[in-house]
Phi, psi and omega in degrees: 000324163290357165278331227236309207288308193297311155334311177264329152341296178278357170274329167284331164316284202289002154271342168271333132348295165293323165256356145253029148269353163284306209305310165291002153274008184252298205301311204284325196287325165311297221287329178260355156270005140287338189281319174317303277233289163323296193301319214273317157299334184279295173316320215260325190285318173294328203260323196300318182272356180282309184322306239246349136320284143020263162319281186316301227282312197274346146245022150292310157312309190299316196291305188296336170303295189334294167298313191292341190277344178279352188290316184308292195277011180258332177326266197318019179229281203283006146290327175239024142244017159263333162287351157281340196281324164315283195304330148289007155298282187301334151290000000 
């Protein structure tokens, strides 16, 4: 009978066995795809502030182009309004 007792003793280990080492390779394989998942947002989070980084940098160059060209066009207004102004001289 003790033979028979150990028999089934290593026949439930190894039923048991069986079904909970899939289950824990199923628990580690979630735990490292939430952890990708985790990485995956932080990069994703990350690439959102470079753009927007970005963004700011290229439109602070527009606003300072913006400004030179209008300083450029008011030059070029009080240039021709000295040049009307020569030219109501000569008459």
């Amino acid at each position: 009978m003790s033979a028979l007792a150990i028999i089934l003793i290593v026949i439930a280990v190894v039923v048991l066995l069986l079904i909970a080492l899939p289950a824990l390779r199923r628990t580690r394989e979630r735990r490292q795809q939430a952890q990708l998942q985790t990485a995956a947002k932080r990069d994703d989070a990350s690439h959102h502030r470079e753009e927007a980084e970005r963004s700011r940098t290229e439109a602070a160059v527009a606003a300072e182009r913006a400004r030179r060209q209008a300083t450029e066009a008011e030059l070029h207004e009080e240039r021709a309004a000295h040049r009307e102004a020569e030219v109501a001289d000569e008459r």
